[in-house]
C-alpha positions as CSV (number, residue, x, y, z in Angstrom):
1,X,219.2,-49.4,45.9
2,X,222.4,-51.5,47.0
3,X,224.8,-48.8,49.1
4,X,228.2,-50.4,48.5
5,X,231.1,-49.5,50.2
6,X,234.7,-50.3,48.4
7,X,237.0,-49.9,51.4
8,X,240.7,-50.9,52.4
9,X,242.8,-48.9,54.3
10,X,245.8,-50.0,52.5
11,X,246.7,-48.9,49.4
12,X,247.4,-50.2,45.6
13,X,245.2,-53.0,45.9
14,X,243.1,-52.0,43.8
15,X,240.1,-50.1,45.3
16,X,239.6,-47.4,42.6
17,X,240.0,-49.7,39.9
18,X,236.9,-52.2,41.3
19,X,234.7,-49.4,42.0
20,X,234.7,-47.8,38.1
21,X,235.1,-50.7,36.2
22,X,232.5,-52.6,38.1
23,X,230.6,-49.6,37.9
24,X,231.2,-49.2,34.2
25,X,230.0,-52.5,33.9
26,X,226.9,-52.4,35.9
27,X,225.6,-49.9,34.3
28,X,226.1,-51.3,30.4
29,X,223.7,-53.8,31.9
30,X,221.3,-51.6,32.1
31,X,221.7,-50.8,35.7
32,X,221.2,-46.8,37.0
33,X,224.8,-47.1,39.3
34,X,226.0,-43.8,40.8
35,X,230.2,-43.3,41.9
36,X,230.5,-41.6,45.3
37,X,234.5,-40.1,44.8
38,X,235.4,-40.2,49.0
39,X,239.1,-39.9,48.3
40,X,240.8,-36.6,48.4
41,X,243.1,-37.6,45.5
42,X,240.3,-38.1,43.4
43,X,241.5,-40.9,41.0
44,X,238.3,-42.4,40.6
45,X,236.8,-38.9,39.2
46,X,239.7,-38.6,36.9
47,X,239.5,-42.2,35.8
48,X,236.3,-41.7,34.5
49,X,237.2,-38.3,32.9
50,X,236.3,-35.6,35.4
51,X,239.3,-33.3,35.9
52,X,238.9,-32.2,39.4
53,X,240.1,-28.5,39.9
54,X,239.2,-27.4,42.9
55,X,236.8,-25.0,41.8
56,X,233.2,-27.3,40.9
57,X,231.2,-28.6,43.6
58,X,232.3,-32.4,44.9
59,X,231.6,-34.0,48.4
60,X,233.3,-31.6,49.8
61,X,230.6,-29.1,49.7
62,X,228.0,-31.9,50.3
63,X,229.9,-32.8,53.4
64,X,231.2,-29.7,54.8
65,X,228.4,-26.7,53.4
66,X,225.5,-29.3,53.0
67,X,225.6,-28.7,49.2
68,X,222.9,-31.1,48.1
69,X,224.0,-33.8,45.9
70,X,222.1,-33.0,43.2
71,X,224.4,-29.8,42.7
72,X,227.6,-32.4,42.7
73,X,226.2,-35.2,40.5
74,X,227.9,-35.3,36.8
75,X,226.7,-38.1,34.3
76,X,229.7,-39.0,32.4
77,X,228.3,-42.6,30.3
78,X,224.9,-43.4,30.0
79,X,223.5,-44.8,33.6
80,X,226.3,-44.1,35.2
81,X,226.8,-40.5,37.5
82,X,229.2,-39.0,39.1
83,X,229.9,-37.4,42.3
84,X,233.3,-36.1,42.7
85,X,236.4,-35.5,44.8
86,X,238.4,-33.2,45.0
87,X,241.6,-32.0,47.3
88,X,239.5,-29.7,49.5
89,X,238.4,-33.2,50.6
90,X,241.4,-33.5,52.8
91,X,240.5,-31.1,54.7
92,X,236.9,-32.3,55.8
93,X,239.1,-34.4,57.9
94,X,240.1,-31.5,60.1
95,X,237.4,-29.1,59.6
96,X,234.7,-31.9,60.6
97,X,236.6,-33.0,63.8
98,X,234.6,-31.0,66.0
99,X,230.4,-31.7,64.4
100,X,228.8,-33.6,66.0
101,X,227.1,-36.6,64.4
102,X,229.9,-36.1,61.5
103,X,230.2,-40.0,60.7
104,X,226.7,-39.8,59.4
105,X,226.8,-36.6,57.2
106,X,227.0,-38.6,54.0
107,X,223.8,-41.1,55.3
108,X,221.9,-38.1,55.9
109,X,222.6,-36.2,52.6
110,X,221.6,-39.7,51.2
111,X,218.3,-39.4,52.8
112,X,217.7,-35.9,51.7
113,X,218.3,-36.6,47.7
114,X,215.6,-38.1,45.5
115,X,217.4,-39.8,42.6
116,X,216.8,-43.0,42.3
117,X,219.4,-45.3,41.5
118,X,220.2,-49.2,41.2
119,X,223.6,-49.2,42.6
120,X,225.8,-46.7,44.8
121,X,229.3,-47.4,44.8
122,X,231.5,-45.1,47.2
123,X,235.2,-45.4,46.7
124,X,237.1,-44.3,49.7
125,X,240.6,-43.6,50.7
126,X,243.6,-45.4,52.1
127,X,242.6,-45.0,55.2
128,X,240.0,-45.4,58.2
129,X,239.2,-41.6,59.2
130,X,236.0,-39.8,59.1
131,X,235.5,-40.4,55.1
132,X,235.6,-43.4,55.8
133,X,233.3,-44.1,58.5
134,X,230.9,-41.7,56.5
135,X,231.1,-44.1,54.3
136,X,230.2,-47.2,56.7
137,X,227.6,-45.4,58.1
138,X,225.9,-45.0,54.3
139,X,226.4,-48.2,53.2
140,X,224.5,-51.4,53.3
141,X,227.4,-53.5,51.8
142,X,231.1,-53.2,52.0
143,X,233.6,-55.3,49.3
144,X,237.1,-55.3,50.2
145,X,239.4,-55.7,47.4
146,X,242.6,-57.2,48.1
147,X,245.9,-58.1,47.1
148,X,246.5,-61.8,47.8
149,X,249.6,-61.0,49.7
150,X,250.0,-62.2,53.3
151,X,250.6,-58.8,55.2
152,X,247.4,-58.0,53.0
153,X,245.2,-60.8,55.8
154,X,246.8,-58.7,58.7
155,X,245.4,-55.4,57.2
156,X,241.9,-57.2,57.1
157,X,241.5,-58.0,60.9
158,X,241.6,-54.1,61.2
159,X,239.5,-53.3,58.4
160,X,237.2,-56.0,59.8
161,X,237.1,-54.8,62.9
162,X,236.2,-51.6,62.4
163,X,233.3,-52.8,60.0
164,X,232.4,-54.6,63.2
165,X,232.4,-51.3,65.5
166,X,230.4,-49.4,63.0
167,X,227.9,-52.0,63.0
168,X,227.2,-51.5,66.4
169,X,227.6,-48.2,67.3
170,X,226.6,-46.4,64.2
171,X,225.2,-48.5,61.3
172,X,223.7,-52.0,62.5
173,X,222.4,-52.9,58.7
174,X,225.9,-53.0,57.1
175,X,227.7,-56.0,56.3
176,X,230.7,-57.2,54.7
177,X,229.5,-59.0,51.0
178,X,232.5,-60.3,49.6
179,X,236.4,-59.9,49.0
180,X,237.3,-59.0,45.6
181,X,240.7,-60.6,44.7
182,X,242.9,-58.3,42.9
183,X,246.4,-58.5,41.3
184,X,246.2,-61.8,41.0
185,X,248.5,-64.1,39.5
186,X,247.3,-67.8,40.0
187,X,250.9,-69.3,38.2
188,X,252.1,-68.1,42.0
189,X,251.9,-70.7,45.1
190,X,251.1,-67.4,47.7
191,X,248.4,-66.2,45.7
192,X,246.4,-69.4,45.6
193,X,247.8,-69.9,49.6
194,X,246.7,-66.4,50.3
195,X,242.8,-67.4,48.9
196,X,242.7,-70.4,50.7
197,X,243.1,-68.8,54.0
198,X,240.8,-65.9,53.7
199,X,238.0,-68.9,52.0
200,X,238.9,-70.8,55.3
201,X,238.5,-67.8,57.6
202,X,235.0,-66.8,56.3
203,X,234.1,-70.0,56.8
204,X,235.0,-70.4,60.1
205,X,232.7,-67.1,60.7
206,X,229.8,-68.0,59.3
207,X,227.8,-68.7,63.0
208,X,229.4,-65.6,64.8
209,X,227.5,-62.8,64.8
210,X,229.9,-60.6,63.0
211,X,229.0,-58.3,59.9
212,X,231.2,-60.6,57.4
213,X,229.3,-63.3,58.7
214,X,228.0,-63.9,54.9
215,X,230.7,-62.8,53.1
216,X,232.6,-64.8,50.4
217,X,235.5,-64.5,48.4
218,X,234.2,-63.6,44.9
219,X,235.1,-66.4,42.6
220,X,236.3,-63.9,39.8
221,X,239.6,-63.1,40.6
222,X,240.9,-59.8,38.5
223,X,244.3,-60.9,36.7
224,X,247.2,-58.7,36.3
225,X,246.6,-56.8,33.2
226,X,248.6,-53.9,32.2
227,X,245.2,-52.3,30.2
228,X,243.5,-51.8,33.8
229,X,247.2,-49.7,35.0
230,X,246.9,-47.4,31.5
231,X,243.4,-46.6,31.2
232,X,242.6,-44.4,34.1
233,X,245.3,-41.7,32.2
234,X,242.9,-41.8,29.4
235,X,239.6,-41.0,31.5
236,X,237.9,-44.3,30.5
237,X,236.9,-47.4,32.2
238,X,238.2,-50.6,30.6
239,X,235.2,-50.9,28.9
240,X,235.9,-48.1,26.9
241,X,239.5,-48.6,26.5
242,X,240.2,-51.9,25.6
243,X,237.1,-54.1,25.9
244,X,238.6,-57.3,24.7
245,X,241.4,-57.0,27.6
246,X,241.4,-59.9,30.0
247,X,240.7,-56.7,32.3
248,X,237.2,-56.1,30.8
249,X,236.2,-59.8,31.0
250,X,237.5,-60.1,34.6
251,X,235.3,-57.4,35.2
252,X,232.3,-58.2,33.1
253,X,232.7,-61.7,35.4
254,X,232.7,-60.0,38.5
255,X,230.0,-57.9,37.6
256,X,227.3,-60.6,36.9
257,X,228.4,-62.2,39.9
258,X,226.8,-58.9,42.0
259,X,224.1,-59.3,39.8
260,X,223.5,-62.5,40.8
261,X,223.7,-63.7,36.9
262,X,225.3,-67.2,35.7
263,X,228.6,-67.2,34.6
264,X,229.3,-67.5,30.9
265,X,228.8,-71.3,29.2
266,X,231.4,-72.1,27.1
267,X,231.0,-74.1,23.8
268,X,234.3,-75.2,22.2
269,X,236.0,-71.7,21.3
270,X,232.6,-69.5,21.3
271,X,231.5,-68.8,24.2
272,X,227.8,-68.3,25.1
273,X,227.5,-64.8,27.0
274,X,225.3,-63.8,30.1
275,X,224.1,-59.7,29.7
276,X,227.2,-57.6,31.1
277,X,229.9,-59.3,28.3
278,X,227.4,-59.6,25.6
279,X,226.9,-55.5,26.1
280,X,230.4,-55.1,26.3
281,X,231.2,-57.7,23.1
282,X,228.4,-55.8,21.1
283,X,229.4,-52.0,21.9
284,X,232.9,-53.5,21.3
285,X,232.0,-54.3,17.3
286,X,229.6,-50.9,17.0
């Protein structure tokens, strides 16, 4: 199972919006992929359709009571679960300052469940408190999803450098994969500036013994597209919504990149598909 992290502390850049859609997209591949909500507003359980009231079980209970997750998990497509958020998560924050070993609560209620799946995704908040580092601590990847604005590179070192602490104080098998452009707009000088530098910086790290010592800039970068700002009010992925959006094929890209598939060949104006767009192009026509 791939533990994946989707983590930066800054917000709007598109965190919630990677971790369902590429989730959404893993699984119509055929891929068992389970969400882990970790921010107390909950958008990526209401994104895909779960309500969150206060009143179910989420992580919450999992992190504060040691509700097992197999009380929390919802299936809301097929392969693709649910554990949710909810606002009593704000308060793990506080109520977990004082436990001992509370970076690791999420690892070791990992470690307890036995379902099996492909991929874990774990969407966490705009920040870098204890979710977060529960988070970390789970995880064997992390993607960072960012804006290609330059305060957005001075909000990485930090990010980065926490990655780096957790590495080796807490979680010595977790490593930075890959930095997920969002927002982008490549008609704009800054953006394509903005890539270059982070591409350069990577590079530059690839002897240091660093966690993002492998990590890449994803070569699909997910465009501006007003269907990926509407569809979360509906409670559907982009799949879902609008699956001939330049969203959905941004996404379907990005996905087969994580699977390690080859990109699409294109044939004059057909377009030969790999398995994560000819799912979505054929559940699109059904």
């Amino acid at each position: 199972m791939r533990r994946i992290a989707v983590i930066n502390q800054k917000g709007g850049v598109g965190k919630t919006t990677t971790t369902v859609n590429l989730a959404a997209a893993l699984a119509a591949a055929g891929k068992r992929v389970c969400v882990l909500d970790l921010d107390p507003q909950a958008h990526a359980s209401t994104h895909l359709g779960f309500e969150p009231d206060g009143k179910a079980p989420s992580l919450y209970d999992v992190l504060v009571a040691n509700t097992p997750l197999s009380a929390v998990r919802r299936e809301v497509e097929p392969n693709l679960t649910l554990c949710p958020s909810d606002i009593n998560l704000a308060a793990a924050e506080v109520e977990l300052a004082g436990v001992v070993g509370r970076e690791v609560l999420l690892r070791e209620a990992l470690a307890a469940d036995g379902a099996a799946f492909d991929y874990l995704l774990m969407d966490c908040g705009p920040s870098l408190g204890v979710l977060t580092l529960n988070a970390l601590a789970a995880a064997d990847e992390v993607f960072i999803p960012l804006q290609p604005h330059f305060f957005a590179l001075h909000g990485l070192s930090k990010l980065l450098e926490t990655t780096a602490l957790v590495a080796r104080r807490i979680n010595p098998a977790v490593k930075v994969s890959g930095v997920v452009i969002c927002l982008y707009d490549a008609a704009t000088k800054l953006a394509q500036e903005v890539v270059g530098d982070l591409a350069a910086f990577l590079d530059q790290s690839r002897a240091a013994n660093v966690p993002w010592a492998a990590a890449k800039v994803f070569d699909t970068k997910v465009r501006r597209n007003v269907k990926l700002a509407e569809c979360p009010s509906h409670g559907k992925s982009i799949f879902a919504y609008a699956p001939r959006s330049p969203g959905a094929a941004d996404y379907a890209a990005l996905a087969n990149e994580v699977l390690g598939v080859a990109p699409p060949v294109v044939l004059g104006p057909l377009k030969v598909t790999d398995p994560v767009e000819a799912r979505m192009a054929g559940a699109a026509v059904a």
